[in-house]
VOPAGU-2260 file (C-alpha; in pm, 1 decimal, decimal comma):
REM VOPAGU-2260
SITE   aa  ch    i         X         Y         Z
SITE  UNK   A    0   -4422,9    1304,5   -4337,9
SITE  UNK   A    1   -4181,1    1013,8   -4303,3
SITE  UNK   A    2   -3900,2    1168,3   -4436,2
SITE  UNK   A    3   -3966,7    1456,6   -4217,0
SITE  UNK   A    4   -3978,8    1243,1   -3917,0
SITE  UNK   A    5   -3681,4    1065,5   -4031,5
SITE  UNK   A    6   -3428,1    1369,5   -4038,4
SITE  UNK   A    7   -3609,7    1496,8   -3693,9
SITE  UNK   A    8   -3497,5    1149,8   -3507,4
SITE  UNK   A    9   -3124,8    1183,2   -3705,5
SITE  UNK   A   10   -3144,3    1549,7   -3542,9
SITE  UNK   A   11   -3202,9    1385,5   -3219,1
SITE  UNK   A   12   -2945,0    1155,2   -3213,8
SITE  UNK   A   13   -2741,4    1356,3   -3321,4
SITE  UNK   A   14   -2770,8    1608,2   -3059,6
SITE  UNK   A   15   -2754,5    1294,1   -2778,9
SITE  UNK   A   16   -2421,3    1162,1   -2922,2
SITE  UNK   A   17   -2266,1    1526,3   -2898,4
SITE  UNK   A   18   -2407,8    1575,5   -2541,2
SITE  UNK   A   19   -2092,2    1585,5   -2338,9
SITE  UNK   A   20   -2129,4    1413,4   -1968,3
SITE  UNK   A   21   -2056,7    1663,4   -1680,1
SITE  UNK   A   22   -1825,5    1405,7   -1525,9
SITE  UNK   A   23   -1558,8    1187,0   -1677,4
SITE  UNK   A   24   -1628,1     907,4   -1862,7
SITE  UNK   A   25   -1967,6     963,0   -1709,7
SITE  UNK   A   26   -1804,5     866,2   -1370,1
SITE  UNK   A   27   -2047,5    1023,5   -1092,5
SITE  UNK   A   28   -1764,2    1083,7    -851,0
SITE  UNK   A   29   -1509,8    1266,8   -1144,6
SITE  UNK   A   30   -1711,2    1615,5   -1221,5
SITE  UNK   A   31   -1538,5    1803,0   -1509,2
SITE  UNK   A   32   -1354,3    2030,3   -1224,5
SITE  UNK   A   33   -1179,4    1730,8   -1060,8
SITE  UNK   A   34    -815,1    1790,7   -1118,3
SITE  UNK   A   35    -782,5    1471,5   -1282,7
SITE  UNK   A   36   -1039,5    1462,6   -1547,4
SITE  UNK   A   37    -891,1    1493,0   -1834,2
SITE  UNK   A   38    -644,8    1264,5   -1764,1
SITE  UNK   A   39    -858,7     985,5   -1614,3
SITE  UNK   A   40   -1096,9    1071,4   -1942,8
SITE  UNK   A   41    -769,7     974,9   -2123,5
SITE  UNK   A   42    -670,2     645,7   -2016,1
SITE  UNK   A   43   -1022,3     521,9   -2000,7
SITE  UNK   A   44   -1099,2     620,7   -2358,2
SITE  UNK   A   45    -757,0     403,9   -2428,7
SITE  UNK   A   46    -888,4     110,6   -2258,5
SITE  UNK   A   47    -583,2     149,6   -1973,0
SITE  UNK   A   48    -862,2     171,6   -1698,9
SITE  UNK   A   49   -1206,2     149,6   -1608,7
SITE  UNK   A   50   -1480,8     232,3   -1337,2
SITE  UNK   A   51   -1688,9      13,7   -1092,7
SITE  UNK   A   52   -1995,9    -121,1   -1210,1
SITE  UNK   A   53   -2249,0     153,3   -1004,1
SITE  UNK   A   54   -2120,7     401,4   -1214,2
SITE  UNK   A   55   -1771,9     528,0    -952,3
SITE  UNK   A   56   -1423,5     581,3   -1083,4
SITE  UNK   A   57   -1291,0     614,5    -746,2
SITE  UNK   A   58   -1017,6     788,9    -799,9
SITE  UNK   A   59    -893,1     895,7    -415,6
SITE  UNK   A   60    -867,2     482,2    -336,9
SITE  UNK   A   61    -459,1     335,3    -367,0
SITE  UNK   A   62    -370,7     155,8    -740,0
SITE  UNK   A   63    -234,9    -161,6    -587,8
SITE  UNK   A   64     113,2    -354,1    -741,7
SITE  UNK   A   65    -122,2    -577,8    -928,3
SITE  UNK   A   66    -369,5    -286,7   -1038,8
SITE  UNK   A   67    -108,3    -106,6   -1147,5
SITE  UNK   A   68      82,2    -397,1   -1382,2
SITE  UNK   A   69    -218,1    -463,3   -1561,0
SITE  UNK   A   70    -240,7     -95,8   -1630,9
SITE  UNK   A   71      93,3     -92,1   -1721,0
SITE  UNK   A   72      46,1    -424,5   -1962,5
SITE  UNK   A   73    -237,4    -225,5   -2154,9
SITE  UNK   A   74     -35,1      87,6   -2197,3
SITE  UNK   A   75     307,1     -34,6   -2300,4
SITE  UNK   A   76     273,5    -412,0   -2392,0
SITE  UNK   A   77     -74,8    -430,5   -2548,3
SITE  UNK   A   78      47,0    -705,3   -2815,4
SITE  UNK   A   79     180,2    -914,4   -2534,1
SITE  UNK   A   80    -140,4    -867,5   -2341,6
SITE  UNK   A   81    -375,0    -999,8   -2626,8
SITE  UNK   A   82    -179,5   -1325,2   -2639,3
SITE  UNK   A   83    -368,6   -1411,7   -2333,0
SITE  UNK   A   84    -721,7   -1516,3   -2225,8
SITE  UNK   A   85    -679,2   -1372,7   -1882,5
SITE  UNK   A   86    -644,7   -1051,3   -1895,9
SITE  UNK   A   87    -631,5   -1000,9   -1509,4
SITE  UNK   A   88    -381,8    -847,3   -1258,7
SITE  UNK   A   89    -219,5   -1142,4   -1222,0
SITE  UNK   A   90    -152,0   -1160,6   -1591,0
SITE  UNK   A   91     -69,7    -801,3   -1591,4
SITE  UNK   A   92     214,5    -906,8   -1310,1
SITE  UNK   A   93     331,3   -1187,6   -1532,2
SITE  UNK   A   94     418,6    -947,4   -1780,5
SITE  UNK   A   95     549,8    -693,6   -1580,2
SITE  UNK   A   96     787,4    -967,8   -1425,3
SITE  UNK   A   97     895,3   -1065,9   -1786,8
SITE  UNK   A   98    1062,3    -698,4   -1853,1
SITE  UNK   A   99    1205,2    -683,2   -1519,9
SITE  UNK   A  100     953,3    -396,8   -1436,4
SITE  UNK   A  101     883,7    -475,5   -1061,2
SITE  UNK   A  102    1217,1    -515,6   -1011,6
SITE  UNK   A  103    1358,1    -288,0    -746,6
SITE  UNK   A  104    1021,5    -242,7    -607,0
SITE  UNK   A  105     885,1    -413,5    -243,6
SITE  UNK   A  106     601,7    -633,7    -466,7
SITE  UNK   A  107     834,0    -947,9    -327,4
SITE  UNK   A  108     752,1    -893,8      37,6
SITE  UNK   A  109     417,2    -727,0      -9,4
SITE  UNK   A  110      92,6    -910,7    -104,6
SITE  UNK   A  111     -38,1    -831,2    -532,9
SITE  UNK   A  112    -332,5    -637,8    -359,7
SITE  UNK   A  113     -85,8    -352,1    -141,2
SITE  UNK   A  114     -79,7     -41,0    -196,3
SITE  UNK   A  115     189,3      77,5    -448,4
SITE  UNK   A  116     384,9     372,8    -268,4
SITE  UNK   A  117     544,5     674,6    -479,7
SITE  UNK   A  118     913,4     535,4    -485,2
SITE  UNK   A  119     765,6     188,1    -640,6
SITE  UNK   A  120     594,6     381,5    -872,5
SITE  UNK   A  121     935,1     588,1    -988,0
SITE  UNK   A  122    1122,7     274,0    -969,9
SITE  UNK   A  123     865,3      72,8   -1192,9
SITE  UNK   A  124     840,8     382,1   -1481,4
SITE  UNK   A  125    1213,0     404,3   -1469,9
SITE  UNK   A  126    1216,9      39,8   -1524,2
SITE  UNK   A  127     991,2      85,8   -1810,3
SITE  UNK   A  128    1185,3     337,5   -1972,9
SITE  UNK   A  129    1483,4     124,3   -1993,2
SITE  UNK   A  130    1302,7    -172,2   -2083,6
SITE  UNK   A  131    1164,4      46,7   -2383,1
SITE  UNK   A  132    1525,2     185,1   -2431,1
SITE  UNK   A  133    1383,7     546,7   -2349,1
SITE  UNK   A  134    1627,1     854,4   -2328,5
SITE  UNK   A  135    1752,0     862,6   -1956,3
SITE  UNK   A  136    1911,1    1165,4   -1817,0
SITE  UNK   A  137    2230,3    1164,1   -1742,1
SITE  UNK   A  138    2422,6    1133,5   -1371,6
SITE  UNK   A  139    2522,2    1452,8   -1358,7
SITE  UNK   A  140    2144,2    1587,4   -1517,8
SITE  UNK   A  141    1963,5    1411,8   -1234,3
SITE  UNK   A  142    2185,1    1474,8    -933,1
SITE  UNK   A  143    2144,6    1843,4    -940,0
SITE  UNK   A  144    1825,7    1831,6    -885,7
SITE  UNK   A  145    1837,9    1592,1    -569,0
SITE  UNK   A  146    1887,3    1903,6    -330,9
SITE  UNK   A  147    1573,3    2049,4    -410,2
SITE  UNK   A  148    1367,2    1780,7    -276,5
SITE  UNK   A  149    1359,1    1768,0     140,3
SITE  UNK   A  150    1294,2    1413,2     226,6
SITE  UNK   A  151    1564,1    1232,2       2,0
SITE  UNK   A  152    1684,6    1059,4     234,4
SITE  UNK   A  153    1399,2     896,2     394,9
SITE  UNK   A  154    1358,8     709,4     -31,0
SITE  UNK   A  155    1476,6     360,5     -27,3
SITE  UNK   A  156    1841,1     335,5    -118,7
SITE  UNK   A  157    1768,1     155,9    -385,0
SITE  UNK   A  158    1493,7     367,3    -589,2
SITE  UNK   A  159    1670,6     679,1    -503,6
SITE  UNK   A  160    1775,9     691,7    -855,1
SITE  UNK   A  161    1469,8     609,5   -1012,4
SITE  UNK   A  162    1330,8     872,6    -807,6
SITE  UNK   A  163    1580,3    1165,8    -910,0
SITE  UNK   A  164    1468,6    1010,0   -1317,3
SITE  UNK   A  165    1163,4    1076,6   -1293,6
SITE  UNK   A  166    1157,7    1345,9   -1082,2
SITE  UNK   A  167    1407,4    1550,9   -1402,5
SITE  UNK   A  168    1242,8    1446,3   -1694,1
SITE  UNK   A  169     875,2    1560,5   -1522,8
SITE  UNK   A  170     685,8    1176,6   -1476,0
SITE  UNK   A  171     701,8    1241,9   -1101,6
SITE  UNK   A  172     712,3    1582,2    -936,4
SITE  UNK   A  173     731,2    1728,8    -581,6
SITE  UNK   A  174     444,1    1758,4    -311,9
SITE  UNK   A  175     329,9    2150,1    -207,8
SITE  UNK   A  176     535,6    2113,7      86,1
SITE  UNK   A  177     878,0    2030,7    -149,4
SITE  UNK   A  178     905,5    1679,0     -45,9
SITE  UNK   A  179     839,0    1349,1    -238,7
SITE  UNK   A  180     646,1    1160,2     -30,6
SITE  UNK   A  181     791,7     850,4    -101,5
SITE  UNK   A  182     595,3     609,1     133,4
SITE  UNK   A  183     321,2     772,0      39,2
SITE  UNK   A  184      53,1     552,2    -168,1
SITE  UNK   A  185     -18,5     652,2    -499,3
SITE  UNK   A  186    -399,6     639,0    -605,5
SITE  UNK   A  187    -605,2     500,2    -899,4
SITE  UNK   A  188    -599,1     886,0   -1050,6
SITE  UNK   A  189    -238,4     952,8    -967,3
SITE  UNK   A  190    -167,7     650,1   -1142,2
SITE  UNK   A  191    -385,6     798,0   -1502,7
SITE  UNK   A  192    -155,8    1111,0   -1433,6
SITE  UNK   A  193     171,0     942,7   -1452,6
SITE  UNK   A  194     107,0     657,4   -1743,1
SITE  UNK   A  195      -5,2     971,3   -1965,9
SITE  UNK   A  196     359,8    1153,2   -1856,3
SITE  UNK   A  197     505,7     853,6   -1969,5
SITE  UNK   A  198     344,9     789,5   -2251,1
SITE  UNK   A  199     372,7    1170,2   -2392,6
SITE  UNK   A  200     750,4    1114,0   -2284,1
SITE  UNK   A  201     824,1     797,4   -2476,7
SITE  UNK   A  202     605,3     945,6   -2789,6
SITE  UNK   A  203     814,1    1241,4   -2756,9
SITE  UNK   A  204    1165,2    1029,9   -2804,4
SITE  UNK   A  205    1196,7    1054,9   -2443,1
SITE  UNK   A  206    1392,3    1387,9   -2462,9
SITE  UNK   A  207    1625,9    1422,8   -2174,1
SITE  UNK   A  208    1627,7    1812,5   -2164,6
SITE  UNK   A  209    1538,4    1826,2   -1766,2
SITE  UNK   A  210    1217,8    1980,2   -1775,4
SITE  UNK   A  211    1065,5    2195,6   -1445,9
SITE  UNK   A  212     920,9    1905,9   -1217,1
SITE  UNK   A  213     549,8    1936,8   -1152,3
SITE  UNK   A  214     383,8    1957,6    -823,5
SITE  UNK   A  215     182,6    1653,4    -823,9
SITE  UNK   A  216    -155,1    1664,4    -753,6
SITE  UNK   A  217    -330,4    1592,8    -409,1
SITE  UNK   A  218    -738,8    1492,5    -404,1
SITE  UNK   A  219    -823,6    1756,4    -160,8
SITE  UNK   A  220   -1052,5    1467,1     -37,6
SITE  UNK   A  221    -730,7    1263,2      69,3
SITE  UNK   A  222    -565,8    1303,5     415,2
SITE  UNK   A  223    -164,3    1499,3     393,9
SITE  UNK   A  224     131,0    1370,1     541,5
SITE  UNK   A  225      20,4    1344,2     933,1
SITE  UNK   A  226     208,6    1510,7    1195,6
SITE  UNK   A  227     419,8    1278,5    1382,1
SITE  UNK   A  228     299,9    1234,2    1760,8
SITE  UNK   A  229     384,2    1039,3    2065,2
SITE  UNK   A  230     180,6     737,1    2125,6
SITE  UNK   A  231      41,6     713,6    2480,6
SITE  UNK   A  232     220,0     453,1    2650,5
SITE  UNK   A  233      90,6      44,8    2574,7
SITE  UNK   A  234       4,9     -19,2    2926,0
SITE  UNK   A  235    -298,7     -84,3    3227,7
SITE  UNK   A  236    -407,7     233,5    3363,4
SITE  UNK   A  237    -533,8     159,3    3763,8
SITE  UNK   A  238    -872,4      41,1    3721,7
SITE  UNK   A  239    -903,8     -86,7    3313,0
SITE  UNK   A  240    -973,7    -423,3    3165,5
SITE  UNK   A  241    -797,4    -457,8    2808,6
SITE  UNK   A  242   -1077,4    -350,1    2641,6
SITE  UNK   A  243   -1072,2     -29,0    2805,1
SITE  UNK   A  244    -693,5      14,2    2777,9
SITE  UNK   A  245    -773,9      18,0    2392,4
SITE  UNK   A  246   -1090,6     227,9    2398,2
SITE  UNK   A  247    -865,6     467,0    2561,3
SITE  UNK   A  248    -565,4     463,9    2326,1
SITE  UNK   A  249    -744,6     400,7    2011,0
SITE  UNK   A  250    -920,9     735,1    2128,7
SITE  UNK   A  251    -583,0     938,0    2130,8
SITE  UNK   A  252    -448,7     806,3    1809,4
SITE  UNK   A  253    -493,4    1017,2    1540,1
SITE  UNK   A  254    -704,1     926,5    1229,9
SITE  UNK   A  255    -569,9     661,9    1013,7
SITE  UNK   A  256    -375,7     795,6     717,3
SITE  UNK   A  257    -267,0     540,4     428,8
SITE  UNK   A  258     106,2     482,4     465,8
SITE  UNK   A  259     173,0     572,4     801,4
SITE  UNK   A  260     171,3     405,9    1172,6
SITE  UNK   A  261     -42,8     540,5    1422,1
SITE  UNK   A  262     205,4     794,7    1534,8
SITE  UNK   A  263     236,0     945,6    1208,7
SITE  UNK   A  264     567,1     758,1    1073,0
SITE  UNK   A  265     559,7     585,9     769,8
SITE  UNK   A  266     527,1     207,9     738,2
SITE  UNK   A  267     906,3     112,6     744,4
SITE  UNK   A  268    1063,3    -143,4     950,6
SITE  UNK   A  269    1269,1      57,5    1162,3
SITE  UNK   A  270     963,8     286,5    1231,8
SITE  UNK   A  271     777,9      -3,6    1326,5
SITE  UNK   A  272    1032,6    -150,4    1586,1
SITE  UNK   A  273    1059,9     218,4    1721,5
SITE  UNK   A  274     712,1     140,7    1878,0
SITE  UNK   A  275     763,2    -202,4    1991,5
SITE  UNK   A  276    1079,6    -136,9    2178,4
SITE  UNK   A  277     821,1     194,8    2328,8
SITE  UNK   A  278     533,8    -127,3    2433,9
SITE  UNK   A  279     773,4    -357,9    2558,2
SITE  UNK   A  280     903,7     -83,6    2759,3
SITE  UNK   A  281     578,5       9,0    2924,3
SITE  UNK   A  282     420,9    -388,0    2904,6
SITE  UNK   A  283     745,0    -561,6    3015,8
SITE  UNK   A  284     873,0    -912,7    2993,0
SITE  UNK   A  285     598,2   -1121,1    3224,8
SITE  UNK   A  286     359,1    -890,2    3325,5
SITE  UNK   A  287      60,1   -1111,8    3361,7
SITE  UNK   A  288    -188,9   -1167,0    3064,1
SITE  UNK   A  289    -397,5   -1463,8    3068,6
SITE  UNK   A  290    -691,0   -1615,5    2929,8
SITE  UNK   A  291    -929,0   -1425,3    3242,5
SITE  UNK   A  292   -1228,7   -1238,2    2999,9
SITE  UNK   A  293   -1094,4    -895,1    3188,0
SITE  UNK   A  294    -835,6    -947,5    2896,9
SITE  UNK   A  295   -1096,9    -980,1    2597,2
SITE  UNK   A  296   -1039,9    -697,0    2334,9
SITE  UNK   A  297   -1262,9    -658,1    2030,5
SITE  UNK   A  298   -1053,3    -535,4    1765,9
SITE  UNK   A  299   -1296,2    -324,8    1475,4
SITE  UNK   A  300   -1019,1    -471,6    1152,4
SITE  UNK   A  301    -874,8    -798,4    1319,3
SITE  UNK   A  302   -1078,5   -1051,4    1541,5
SITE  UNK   A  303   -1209,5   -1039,8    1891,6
SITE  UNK   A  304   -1058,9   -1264,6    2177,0
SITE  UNK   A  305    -946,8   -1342,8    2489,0
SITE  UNK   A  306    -521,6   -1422,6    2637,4
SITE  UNK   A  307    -275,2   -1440,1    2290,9
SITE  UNK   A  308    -570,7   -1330,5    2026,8
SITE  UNK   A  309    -662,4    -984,9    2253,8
SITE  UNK   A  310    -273,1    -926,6    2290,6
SITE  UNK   A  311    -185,5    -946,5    1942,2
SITE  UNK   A  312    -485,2    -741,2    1847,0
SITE  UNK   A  313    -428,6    -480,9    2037,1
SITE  UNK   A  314     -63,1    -439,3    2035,1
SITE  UNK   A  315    -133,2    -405,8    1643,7
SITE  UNK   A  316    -391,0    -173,1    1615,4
SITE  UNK   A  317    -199,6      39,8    1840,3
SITE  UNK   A  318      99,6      20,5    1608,6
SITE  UNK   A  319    -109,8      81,5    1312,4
SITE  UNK   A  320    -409,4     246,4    1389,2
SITE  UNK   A  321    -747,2      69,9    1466,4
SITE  UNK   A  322    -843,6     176,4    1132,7
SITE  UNK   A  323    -517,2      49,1     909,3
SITE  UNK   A  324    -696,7    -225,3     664,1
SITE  UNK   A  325    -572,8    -612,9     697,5
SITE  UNK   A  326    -465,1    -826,7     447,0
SITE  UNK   A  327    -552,7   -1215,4     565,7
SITE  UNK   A  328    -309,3   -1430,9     339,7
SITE  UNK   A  329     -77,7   -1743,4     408,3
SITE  UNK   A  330     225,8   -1639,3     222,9
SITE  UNK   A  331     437,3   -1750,9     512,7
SITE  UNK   A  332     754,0   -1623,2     260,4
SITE  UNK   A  333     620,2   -1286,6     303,3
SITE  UNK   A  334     605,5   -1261,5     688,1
SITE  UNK   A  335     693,6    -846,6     809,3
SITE  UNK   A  336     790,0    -726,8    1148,1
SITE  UNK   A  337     461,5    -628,5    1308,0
SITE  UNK   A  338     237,7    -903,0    1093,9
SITE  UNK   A  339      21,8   -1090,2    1339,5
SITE  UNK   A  340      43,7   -1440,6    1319,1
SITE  UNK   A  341    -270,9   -1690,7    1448,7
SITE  UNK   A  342    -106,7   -2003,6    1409,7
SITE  UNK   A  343    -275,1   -2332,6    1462,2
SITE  UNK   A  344    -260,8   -2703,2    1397,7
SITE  UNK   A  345    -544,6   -2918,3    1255,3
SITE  UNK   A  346    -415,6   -3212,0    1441,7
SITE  UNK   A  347    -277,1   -3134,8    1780,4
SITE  UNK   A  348    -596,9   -2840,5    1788,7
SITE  UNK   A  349    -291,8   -2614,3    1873,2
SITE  UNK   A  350    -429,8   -2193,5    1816,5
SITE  UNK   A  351    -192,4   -1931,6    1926,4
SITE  UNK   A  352    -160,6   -1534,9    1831,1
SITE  UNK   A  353     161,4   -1392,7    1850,4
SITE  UNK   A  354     299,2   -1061,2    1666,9
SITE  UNK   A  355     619,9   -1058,1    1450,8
SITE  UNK   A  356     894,7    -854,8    1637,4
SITE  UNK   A  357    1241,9   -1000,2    1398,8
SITE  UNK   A  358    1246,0   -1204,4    1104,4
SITE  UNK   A  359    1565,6   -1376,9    1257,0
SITE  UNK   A  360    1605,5   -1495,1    1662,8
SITE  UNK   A  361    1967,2   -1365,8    1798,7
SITE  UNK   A  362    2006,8   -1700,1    1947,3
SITE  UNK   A  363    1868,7   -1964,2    1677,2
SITE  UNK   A  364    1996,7   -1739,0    1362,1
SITE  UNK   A  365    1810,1   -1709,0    1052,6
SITE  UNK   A  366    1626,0   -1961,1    1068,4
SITE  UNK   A  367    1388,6   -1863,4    1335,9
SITE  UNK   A  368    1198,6   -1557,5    1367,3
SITE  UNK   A  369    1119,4   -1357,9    1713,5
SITE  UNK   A  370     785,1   -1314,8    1795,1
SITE  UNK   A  371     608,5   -1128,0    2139,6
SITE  UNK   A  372     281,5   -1249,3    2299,6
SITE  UNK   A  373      61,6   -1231,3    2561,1
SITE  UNK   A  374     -58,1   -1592,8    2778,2
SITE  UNK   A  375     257,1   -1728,8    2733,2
SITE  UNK   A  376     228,1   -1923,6    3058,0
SITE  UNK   A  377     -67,5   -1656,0    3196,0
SITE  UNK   A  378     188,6   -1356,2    3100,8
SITE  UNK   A  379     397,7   -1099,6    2851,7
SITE  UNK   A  380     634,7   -1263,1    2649,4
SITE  UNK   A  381     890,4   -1106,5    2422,1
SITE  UNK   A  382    1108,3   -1370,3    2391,9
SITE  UNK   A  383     930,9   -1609,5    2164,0
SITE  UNK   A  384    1045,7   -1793,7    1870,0
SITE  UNK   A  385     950,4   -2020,5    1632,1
SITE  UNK   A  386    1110,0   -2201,3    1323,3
SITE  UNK   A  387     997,1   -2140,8     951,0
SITE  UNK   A  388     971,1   -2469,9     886,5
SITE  UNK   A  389     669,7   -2498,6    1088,9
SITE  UNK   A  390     494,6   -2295,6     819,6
SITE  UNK   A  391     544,2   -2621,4     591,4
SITE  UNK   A  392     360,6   -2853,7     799,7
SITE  UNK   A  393      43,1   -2925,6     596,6
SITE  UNK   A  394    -158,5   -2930,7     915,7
SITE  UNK   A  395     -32,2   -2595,3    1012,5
SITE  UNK   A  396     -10,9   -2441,3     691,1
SITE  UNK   A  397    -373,5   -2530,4     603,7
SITE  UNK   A  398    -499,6   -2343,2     914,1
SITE  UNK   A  399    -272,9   -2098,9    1018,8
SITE  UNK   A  400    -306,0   -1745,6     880,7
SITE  UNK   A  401    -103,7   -1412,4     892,1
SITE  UNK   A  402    -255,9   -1034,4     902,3
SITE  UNK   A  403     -40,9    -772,5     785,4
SITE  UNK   A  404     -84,9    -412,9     800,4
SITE  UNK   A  405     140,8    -278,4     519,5
C-alpha cells in the first residue's frame, strides 16, 4: 500500500510540473495569444526581466533608460553585473555608461525613470553591437534601405544611423503605417522583443546579409500615432474664471498619448515652442493675472493654486495634455523648454511658478534662461529670466523643484 501510494503522489507531481500556465510566466495579463509571449516567456526564463509582485507583467507600460540598462546589463554583461551587490537600475546605468552604450541617446537631459523612445533604443543596440564588435552593415547596405521608411527625417540627426542598422539587419523594423516612429516610447514587451533580436543576432556572428525588416509589433491595447490637431486658442472666453478656461480646453484636447503634446506632435523642442509662440499669441505680454481666486486652477497631474502656480499649471497641461505624467526632480542641469519651475527660498520665504520658454535669455546669453509667468506684477509675463546660478543656492536648491513632462 505504501509503495502504491508512493508512485500515485510521483504521478501527481509529475503531472503538476508538466502543467503548462495559460499565460506567460504565469503573468495574468500575458495569455498564450498575446503577441509577445513567447518572447517575454524568454527573457524571463533568462533572468533579463521579471513581473510585479500581484502576479502582472505589464507589458503595454514604457521600459524606462534605467529599466532598460539593467536589462541590458543582464543580457550582455552578466559577469560584470555579478561583481556588484546592487543589482539595481542605477547599477545597470553604471554599466551601460562604462561601454559607452547610452551614448548618443537623450538619457543626459532626461531623468533615469523617462521613457526610452524607439531612436534611443536603435542608438543604444547599435552601441552594443559595436561595443561587442558585432558585424555592422555596411554604408552603402544600410542607406538603401532609408527610402523605404516615411518619417526619416523627423529621427534625430544623430541616431539616424543607428536607426538605418538596425532597421537592415532586422533588430528594429517598421510600424503598419511604414514609418518608424521614432519618438515613439518603446514598452516593457517591445523591449523582450528586441534584446532576443539581438541576442539571436550576436549568437548568429552578427551576419550582415540585410535581412527583410519586420513590422514591429503594436499592443492593440496601446494608443497609435495621434492625428495632429489645432489646439483651441490659450485664452479667457467672455464670462470664464481660469478654472473654466481649462475645463473647457482640457475638454477639446484629445486623449493623452505617450510621446506626443496635446496637439498630437511629438515631444521635441521645436514642437513644443510651436505652442508657446500659439499662447503667447492669444495670452499676450501683460494681460492681467493676479493672485484674485477667479484665477485658481486645479491641475489633475501638477498642483492646485492661485496667480504664478494656476498659470504655470495650466499653460502646461495645455501643452501636454492634462493627462501627460510628471516627473518632480531637482536636477536643475536637466532643465527642458516647457518644464515648470516652482522656485522658492527657505530664507527670504520667496515661492514663484514660472514655465521654461529658452534655456538661454537673448539679452543675458547663456547664462540665463527665459522663462513666462503669470502675477508678474498682477499680469502675463513672457519676458522673465533668471540666472542658473540661483539653482546653487542651498536655500533655493533645497526647496525649489522642477516638473517636466517629457
Amino acid at each position: 500500500m505504501k509503495k502504491q501510494f508512493t508512485a500515485f503522489m510521483l504521478t501527481l507531481v509529475l503531472c503538476l510540473g508538466l502543467a503548462v500556465p495559460a499565460s506567460a510566466a504565469g503573468f495574468s495579463d500575458v495569455p498564450a495569444d498575446h503577441w509577445s509571449y513567447e518572447q517575454i516567456n524568454r527573457c524571463v526564463q533568462d533572468g533579463i526581466v521579471s513581473g510585479y509582485s500581484d502576479g502582472t507583467f505589464k507589458p503595454g507600460n514604457p521600459v524606462s533608460y534605467g529599466a532598460f540598462s539593467i536589462m541590458l546589463a543582464r543580457a550582455f554583461y552578466s559577469d560584470e553585473l555579478a561583481g556588484y551587490s546592487d543589482q539595481g537600475t542605477a547599477t545597470g546605468e553604471t554599466i551601460m555608461n562604462k561601454h559607452g552604450i547610452l551614448s548618443g541617446t537623450s538619457r543626459s537631459s532626461a531623468s533615469i525613470g523617462a521613457s526610452l523612445p524607439r531612436e534611443d533604443m536603435a542608438q543604444v543596440m547599435y552601441n552594443i553591437l559595436v561595443d561587442k564588435g558585432a558585424k555592422i552593415p555596411s554604408d552603402t547596405e544600410y542607406l538603401q534601405s532609408m527610402g523605404s521608411m516615411s518619417d526619416f527625417y523627423s529621427i534625430s540627426a544623430g541616431c539616424r544611423r543607428a536607426v538605418m542598422v538596425c532597421y537592415t539587419t532586422g533588430l528594429l523594423g517598421g510600424q503598419s503605417d511604414g514609418s518608424f516612429g521614432p519618438k515613439n516610447p518603446m514598452n516593457r514587451a517591445q523591449g523582450c522583443v528586441v534584446i532576443n533580436r539581438l541576442r539571436d543576432y550576436m549568437g548568429n556572428s552578427g551576419t550582415t546579409t540585410p535581412v527583410e525588416p519586420p513590422v514591429d509589433p503594436v499592443d492593440p491595447s496601446e494608443p497609435t500615432t495621434p492625428t495632429v490637431t489645432e489646439l483651441p486658442a490659450f485664452k479667457l472666453e467672455a464670462g470664464e474664471n481660469v478654472q473654466q478656461m481649462m475645463n473647457r480646453l482640457n475638454a477639446a484636447t484629445p486623449a493623452y498619448t505617450a510621446g506626443y503634446l496635446s496637439n498630437g506632435k511629438p515631444i521635441m523642442e521645436a514642437n513644443i515652442q510651436e505652442i508657446l509662440n500659439s499662447a503667447r499669441e492669444s495670452m499676450p505680454e501683460g494681460i492681467r493675472w493676479d493672485t484674485d481666486s477667479f484665477y485658481n486652477y486645479n491641475s489633475p497631474k501638477l498642483f492646485s493654486g492661485p496667480a504664478c502656480s494656476s498659470f504655470a499649471c495650466g499653460l502646461s497641461d495645455y501643452i501636454f495634455g492634462e493627462d501627460a505624467p510628471v516627473t518632480k526632480h531637482q536636477n536643475f542641469d536637466q532643465l527642458k523648454v516647457g518644464d515648470v519651475v516652482w522656485m522658492k527660498n527657505s530664507t527670504t520665504g520667496y515661492s514663484h511658478a514660472f514655465v521654461i520658454t529658452s534655456l538661454t535669455n537673448p539679452y543675458y546669453g547663456s547664462d540665463y534662461y527665459s522663462a513666462c509667468d503669470g502675477n508678474s506684477g498682477g499680469e502675463v509675463s513672457w519676458s522673465s529670466q533668471g540666472k542658473y546660478t540661483t539653482f546653487d543656492k542651498p536655500e533655493v536648491a533645497s526647496v525649489t523643484y522642477v516638473y517636466s513632462r517629457y
